[in-house]
Structure formats: C-alpha cells, structure tokens
C-alpha positions as CSV (number, residue, x, y, z in Angstrom):
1,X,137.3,86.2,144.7
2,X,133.5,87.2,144.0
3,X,133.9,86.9,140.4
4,X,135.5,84.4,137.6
5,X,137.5,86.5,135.3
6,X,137.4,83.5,133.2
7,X,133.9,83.3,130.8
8,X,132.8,80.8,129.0
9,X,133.4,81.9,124.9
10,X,129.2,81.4,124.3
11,X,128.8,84.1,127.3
12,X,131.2,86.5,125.9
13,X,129.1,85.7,122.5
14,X,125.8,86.5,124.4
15,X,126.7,90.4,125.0
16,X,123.8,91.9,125.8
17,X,124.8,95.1,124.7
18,X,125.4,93.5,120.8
19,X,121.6,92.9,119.0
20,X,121.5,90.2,116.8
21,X,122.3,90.5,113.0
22,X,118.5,90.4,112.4
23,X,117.8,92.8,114.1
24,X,120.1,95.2,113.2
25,X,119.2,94.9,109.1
26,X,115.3,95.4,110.2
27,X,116.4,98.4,112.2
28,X,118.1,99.6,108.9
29,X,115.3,98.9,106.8
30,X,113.1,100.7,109.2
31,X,115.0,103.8,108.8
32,X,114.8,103.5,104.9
33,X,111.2,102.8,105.3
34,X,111.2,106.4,107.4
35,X,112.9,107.9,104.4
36,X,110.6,107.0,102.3
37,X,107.4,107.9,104.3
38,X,109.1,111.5,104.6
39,X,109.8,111.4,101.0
40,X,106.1,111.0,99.8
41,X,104.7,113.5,102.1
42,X,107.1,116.1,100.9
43,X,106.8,115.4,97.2
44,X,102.8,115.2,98.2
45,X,103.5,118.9,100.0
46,X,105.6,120.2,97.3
47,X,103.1,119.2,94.3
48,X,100.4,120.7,96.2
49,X,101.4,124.5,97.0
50,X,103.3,124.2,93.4
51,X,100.1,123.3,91.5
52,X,98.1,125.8,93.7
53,X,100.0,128.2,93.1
54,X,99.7,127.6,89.0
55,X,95.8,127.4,89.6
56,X,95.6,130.7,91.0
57,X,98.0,132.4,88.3
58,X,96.0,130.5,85.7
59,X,94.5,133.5,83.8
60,X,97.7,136.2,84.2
61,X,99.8,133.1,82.6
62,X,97.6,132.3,79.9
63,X,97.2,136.4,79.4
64,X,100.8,136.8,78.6
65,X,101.6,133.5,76.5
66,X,98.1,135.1,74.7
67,X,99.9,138.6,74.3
68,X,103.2,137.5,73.3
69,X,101.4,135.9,70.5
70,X,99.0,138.7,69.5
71,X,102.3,140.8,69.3
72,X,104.3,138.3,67.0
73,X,101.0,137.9,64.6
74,X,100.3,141.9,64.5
75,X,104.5,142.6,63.4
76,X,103.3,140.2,60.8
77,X,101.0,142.6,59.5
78,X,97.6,140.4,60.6
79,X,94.6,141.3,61.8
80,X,93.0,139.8,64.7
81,X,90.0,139.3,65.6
82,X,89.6,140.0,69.6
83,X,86.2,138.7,70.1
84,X,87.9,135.1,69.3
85,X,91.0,136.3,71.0
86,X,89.2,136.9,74.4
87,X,87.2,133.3,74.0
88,X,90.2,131.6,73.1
89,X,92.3,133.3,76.7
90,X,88.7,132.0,78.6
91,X,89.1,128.6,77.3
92,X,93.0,128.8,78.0
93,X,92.3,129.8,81.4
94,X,89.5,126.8,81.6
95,X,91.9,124.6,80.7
96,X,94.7,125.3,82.7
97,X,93.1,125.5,86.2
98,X,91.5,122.5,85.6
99,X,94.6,120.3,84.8
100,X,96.3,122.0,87.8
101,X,93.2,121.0,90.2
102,X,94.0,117.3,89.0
103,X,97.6,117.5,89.5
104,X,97.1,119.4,93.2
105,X,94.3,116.4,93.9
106,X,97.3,113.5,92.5
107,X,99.6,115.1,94.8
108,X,97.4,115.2,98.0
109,X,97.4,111.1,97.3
110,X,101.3,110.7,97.9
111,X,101.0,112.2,101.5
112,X,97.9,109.5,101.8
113,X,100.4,107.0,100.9
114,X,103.0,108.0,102.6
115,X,100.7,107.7,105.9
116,X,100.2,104.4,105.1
117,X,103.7,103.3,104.6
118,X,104.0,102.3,108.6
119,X,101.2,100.0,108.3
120,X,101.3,98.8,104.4
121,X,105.2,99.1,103.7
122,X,104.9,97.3,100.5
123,X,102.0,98.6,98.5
124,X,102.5,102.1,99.6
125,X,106.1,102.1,98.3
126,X,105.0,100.3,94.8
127,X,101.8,102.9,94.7
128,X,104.1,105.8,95.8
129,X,106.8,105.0,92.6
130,X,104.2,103.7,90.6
131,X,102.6,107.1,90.8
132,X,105.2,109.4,90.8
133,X,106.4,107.3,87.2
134,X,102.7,107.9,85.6
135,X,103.3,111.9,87.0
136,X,106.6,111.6,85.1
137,X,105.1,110.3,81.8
138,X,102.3,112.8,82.2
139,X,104.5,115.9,81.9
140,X,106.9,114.6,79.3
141,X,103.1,114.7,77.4
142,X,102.1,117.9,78.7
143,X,105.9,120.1,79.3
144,X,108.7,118.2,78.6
145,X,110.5,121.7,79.0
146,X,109.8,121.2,82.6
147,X,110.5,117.6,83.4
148,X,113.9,118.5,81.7
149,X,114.8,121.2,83.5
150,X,114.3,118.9,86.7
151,X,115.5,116.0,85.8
152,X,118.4,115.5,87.8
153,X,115.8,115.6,90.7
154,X,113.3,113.1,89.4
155,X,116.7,110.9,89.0
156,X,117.2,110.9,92.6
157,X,113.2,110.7,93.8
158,X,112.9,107.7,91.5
159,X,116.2,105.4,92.8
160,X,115.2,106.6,96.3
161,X,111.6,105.3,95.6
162,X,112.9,102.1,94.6
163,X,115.0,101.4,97.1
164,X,112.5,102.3,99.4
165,X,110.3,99.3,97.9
166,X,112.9,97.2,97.9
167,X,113.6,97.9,101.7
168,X,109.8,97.3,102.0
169,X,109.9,93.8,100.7
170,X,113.0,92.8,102.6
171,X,111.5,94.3,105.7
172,X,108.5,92.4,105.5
173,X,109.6,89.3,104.3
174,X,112.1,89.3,107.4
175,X,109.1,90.3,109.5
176,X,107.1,87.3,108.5
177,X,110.2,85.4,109.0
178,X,110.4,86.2,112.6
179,X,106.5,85.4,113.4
180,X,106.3,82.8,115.7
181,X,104.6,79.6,114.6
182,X,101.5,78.5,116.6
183,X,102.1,76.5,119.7
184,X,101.3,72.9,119.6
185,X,98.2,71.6,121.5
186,X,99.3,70.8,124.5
187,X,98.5,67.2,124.6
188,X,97.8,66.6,128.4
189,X,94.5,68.7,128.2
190,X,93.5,65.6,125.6
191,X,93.5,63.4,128.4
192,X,97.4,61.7,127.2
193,X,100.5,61.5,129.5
194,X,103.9,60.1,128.4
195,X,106.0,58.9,131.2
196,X,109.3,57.2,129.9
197,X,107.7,56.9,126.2
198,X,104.9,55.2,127.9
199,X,101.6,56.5,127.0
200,X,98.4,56.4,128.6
201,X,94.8,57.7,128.8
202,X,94.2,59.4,132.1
C-alpha cells in the first residue's frame, strides 16, 4: 500500500489546516482592533464636515435665533435698540465660529488616533474613548438638546470604544506573551564543552 490509513492521534491533532487557539483569539482581536481604527476615522470625518459646516452657517444661524428674539421682544411692546442688536449678532457670530473651529480641530485628532491604532493599539483606544467622553461632557455643557437627540448613537460609539480597548489590551498582552525569550549564550564560543556531563576548557 503507499500509505498507512492508520495515524497516529497527535498527527491527526497536528492538522495543518486547524491554527492554534492563540492564534485564532489574536486574529479576532485584530479584527476588533480594525473596527475600532475605522470607527475613529469616521467619527474624526463626521465631526469635521459637521462642524464645518456649522462654521460656515455661523452668522445666518445666529441671524435667525437673533430675529426670532427681536420678534418676541417687539409683540411685547419694547423697544430695541439696533445699534446693540447688530453688536450683539457680531459677537454671536464671533463666538460661534470659533467654538466650531475647536470642535472641527478635536475631530481632526480622532482620525490621528485612529492611524495610530496599528502601531499603538493601547493608548490610541484609551485616547480615542477618553476623548470622545470629554466631547460628550462638552456638549451636555454647551447643547444638551443635541447630545439627547443622539444619544442612542453615543450609546453604541462608547461600548464599541471600550471594547475596542479592551481588545487592545488583550491583544497586546497576548502579543508579549508570544515574544520569544533571548537565546542563551551558546556556551561553546566560551571555550566549555560537556561531553557525558564532563566539562572541560578547550
């Protein structure tokens, strides 16, 4: 016959078709890992044509909330005076385009983080939640009308965040696990043979 049919149970074992356990829970973390790279650059994409956007509608947004106000005092029979109306819609304006240019400048840094999440899994996951928490405290300061409205999707970016952190430290602590340790001198380039648990000094 040209072939046993009959294997030994530690070859059938060593399928090489199967990858070990190990492997298989680094490729998963990996993938998670992906997700979360993906994630930050589009929250990071997202924030950034959202908060452009605001910055360039700056002054027709304050000019309405301005006018709806002006309309409400005037049916109130009071008398405005427009010189401080048209400084306060300047200031307005001020105002708004410059908190929008720091929230398009905090979203440009999740899609630096999540570029760095191949290469520094762990603190670009923290920095990446971390971040996206203090952007999450901010508007409940600034709009809480708007975190509410999306708060069902902050739920889900915040849970996938921190299970992508805790994929991160699972991924590297498994990495580090698998590094190799140094070789041991090899002892016969100091000049020392053992033959038979016999030593001597060549």
């Amino acid at each position: 016959m040209s072939g046993n049919p009959y294997r030994s149970p530690s070859a059938q074992l060593a399928h090489p078709a199967l990858p070990p356990l190990g492997s298989l829970a680094q490729s998963a973390r990996a993938a998670e890992l992906r997700k979360a790279r993906g994630l930050l650059l589009f929250v990071g994409l997202v924030g950034i044509l959202m908060y452009g956007f605001f910055f360039l509608r700056a002054e027709h947004q304050v000019e309405r909330a301005i006018e709806r106000q002006v309309q409400q005092l005037e049916r109130r029979g009071l008398a405005l005076d427009m010189k401080k109306v048209e400084q306060l819609k300047r200031e307005a304006v001020r105002t708004t385009r410059r908190v929008n240019a720091l929230a398009v400048g905090a979203a440009a840094t999740f899609l630096v983080i999540g570029c760095y999440v191949p290469k520094y899994p762990v603190p670009a996951t923290c920095l990446g939640l971390l971040g996206y928490l203090a952007g999450l405290a901010l508007l409940v300061i600034i709009d809480q009308a708007t975190m509410w409205k999306g708060l069902v999707v902050n739920i889900v970016i915040v849970l996938a965040l921190i299970r992508a952190v805790q994929a991160a430290i699972a991924y590297e602590s498994a990495r580090g696990a698998e590094t190799p340790a140094e070789n041991p001198p090899d002892r016969r380039h100091a000049g020392v043979w053992e033959v038979s648990g016999v030593s001597g000094i060549s």
